[in-house]
C-alpha positions as CSV (number, residue, x, y, z in Angstrom):
1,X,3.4,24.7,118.6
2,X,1.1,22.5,116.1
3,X,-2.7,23.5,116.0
4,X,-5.3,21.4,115.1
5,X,-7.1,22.8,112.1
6,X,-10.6,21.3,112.6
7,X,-13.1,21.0,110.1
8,X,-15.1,23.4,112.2
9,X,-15.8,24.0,116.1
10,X,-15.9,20.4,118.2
11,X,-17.8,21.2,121.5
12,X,-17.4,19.3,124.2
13,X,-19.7,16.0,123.8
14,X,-21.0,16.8,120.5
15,X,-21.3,14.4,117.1
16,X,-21.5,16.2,114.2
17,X,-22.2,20.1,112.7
18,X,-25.7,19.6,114.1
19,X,-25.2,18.8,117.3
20,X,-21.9,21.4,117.4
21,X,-24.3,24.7,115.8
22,X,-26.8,23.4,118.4
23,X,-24.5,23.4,121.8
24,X,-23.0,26.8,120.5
25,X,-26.3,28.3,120.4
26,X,-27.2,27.3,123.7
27,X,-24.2,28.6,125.0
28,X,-24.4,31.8,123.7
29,X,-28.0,32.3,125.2
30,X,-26.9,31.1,128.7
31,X,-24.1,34.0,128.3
32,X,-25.8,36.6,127.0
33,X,-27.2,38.6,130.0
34,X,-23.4,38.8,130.8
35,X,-21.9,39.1,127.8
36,X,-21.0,42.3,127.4
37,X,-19.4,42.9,130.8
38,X,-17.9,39.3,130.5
39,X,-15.9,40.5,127.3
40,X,-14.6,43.5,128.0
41,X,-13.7,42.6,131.8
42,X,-11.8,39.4,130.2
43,X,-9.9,41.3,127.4
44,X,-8.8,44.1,129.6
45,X,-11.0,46.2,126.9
46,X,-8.3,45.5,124.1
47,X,-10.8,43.9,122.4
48,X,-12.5,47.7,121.5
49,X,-9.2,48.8,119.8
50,X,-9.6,44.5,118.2
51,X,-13.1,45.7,116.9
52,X,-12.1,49.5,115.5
53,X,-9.4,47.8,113.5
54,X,-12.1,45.9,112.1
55,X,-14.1,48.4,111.0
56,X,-11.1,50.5,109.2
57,X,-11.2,47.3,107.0
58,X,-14.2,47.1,105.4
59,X,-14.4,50.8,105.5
60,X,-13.3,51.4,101.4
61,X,-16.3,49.3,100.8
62,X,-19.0,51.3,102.3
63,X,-17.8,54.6,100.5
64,X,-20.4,54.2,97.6
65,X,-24.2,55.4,97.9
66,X,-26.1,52.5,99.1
67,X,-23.7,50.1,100.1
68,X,-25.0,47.6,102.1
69,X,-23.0,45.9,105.1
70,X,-23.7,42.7,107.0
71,X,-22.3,42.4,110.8
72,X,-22.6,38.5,111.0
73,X,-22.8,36.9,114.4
74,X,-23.5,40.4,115.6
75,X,-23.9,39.3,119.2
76,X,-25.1,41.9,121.2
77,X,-24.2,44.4,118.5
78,X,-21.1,46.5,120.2
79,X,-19.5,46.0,116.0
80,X,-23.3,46.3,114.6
81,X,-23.6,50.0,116.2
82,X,-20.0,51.4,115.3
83,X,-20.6,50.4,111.6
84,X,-24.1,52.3,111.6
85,X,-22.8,54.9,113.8
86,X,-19.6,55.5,111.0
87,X,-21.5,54.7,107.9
88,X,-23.6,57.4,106.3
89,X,-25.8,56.2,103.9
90,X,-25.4,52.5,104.2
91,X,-27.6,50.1,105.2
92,X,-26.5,47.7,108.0
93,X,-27.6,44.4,108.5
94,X,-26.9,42.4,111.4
95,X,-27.4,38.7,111.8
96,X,-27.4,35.6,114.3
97,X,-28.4,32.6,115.3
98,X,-28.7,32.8,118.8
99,X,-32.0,34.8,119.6
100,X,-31.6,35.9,123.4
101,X,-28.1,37.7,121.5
102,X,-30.9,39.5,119.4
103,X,-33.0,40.6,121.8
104,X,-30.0,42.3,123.4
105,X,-28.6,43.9,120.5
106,X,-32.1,45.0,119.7
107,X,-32.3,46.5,123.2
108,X,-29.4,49.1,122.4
109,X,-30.6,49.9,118.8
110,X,-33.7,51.0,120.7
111,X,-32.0,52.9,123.0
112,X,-29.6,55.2,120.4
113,X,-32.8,55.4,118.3
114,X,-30.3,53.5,115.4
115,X,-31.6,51.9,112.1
116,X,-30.0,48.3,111.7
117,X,-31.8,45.8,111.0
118,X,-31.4,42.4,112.4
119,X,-32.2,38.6,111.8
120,X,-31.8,35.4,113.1
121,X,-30.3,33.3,110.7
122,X,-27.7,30.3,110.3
123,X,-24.4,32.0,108.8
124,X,-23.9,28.5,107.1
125,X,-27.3,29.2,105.2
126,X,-27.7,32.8,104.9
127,X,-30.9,34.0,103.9
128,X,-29.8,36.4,101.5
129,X,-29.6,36.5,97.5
130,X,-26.6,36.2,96.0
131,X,-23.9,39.2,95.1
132,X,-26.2,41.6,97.3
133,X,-23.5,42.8,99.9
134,X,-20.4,44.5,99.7
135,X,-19.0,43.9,103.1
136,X,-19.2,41.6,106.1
137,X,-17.9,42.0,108.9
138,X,-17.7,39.3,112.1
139,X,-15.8,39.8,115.3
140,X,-14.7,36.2,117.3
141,X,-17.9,34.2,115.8
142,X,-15.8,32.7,112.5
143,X,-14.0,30.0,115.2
144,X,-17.4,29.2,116.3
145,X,-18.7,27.6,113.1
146,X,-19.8,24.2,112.7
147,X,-17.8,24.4,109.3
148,X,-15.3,26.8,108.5
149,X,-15.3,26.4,104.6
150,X,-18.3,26.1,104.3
151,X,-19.0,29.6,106.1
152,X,-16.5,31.1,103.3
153,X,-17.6,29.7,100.5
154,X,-21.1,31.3,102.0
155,X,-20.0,34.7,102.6
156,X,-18.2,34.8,99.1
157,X,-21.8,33.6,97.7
158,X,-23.6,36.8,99.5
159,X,-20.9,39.1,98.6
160,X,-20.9,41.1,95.4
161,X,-17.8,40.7,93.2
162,X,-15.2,43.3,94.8
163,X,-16.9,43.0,98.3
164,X,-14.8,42.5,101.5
165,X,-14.9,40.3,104.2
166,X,-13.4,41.2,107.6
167,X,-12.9,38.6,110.0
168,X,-11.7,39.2,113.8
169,X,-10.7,36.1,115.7
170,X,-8.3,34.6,118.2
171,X,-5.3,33.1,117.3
172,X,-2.0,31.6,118.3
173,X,0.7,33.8,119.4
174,X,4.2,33.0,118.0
175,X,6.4,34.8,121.0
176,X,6.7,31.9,123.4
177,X,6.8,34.2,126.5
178,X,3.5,35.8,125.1
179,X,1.7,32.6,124.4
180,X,3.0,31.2,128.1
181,X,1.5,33.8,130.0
182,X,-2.0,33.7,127.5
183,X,-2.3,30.1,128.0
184,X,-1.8,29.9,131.3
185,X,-4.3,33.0,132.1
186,X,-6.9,31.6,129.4
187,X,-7.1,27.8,130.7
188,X,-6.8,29.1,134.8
189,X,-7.9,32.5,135.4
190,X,-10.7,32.8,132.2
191,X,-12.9,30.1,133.1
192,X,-12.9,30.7,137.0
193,X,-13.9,34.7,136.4
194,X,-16.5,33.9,133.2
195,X,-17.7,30.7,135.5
196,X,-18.5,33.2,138.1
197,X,-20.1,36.2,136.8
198,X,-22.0,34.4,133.8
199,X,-22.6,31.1,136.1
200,X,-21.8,29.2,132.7
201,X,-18.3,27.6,133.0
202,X,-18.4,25.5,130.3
203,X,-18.8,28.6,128.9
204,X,-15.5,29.7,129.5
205,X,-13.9,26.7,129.4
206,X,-15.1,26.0,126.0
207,X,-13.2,29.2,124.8
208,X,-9.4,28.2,125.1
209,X,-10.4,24.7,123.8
210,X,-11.9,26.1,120.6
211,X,-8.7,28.8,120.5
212,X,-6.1,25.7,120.6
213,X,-8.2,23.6,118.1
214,X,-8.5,26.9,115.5
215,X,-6.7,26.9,112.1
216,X,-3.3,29.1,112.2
217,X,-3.6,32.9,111.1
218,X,-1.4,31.0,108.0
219,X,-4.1,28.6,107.3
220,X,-7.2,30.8,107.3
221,X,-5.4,32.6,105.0
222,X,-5.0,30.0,102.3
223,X,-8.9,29.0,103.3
224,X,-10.0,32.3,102.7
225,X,-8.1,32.2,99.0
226,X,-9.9,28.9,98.2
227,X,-12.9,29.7,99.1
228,X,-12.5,33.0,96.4
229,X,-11.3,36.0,98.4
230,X,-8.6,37.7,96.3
231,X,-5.9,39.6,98.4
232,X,-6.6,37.3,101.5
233,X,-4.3,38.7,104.0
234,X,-4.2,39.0,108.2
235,X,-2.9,41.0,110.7
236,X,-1.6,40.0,114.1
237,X,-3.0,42.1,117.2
238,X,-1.2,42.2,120.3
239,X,1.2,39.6,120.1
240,X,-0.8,37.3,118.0
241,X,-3.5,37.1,120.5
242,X,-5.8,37.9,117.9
243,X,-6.0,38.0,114.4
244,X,-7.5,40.3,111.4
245,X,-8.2,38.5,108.5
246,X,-9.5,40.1,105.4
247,X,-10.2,39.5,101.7
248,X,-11.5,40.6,98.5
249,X,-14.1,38.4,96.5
250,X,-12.6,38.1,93.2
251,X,-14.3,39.0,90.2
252,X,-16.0,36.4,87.8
């Protein structure tokens, strides 16, 4: 099956990265009182075993004394917490652009009395120095972006030299049978349940669209080594349904 390897997300109605960043973000705050049931109900909670894999990526890089980790499009900060929770002596960041997502992530730091600090910020134009992180991490926000190499050539900017990036995103499975049964369960079951409990279909219905129109796990890979990540590599999760893409910036 071909996939269309867009420039970045195309939203439904939209002209533009403006207009595309803009729809997302509204999305997003429309979902996010429902979010976290909304994933986990949808995934059949595979995406928690998706999101530890995740982790045990970037985890070599937070070793050192005073590493510093960035969860980007940290949502409602399920990925934010584990990496504080596992990380002693690193300080974790977490970022994005999509406030009421904040608030909600900010709710649960409260309430395990954690230390991560968050801000709301474009991951297109981070607000960061150059060469001041040594890992970022982002679970299923990557397909999202109004411009996909622009986003890497960002995160390689913010990274230090040696710094991995860990990305966590849907992708196409290969196994016909497999990608059957997910595309029939992700363009008629998905959007009815997520329609439902979140009362944002377009919501839902967005999703498979953005899936179908997502570069390969193949040509992320070859993105992700032009944009400067050395050792660029993935890993297919459950049947191909997702995808865990990391690399290594390379050294100047």
């Amino acid at each position: 099956m071909n996939h269309v390897a867009a420039q970045g997300t195309t939203p439904p109605g939209t002209l533009g990265e403006q207009q595309a960043a803009g729809w997302v973000r509204q999305m997003f705050a429309r979902v996010a009182p429902r979010y976290d049931l909304l994933n986990h109900l949808l995934s059949f909670n595979v995406d928690k075993g998706w999101r530890k894999r995740l982790l045990e990526a970037v985890r070599p890089a937070l070793e050192k004394r005073g590493a510093t980790a960035l969860d980007l499009c940290c949502g409602t900060g399920d990925v934010l917490l584990e990496l504080q929770q596992h990380s002693t002596g690193v300080v974790v960041l977490g970022a994005d652009f999509c406030h009421p997502m904040l608030i909600a992530a900010n709710r649960k730091i409260l309430e395990r009395r954690y230390r991560p600090q968050l801000f709301e910020g474009d991951a297109l134009e981070l607000p960061l120095g150059a060469n001041s992180l040594d890992a970022i991490t982002i679970a299923f926000g990557f397909r999202n972006f109004a411009n996909y190499e622009k986003g890497l050539r960002e995160m390689a900017r913010v990274l230090r030299p040696g710094g991995v990036l860990a990305i966590l995103e849907f992708s196409h499975p290969r196994n016909k049978l497999v990608a059957t049964g997910y595309g029939f369960y992700s363009k008629a079951i998905l959007p009815w349940i997520g329609g439902l409990i979140s009362g944002s279909r377009d919501a839902y219905t967005y999703l498979p669209e953005s899936i179908k129109k997502f570069p390969s796990a193949g040509r992320l890979q070859e993105m992700m080594t032009q944009a400067g990540f050395a050792e660029a590599r993935y890993e297919l999760l459950t049947g191909g349904i997702a995808a865990l893409h990391v690399g290594v910036k390379e050294s100047s």
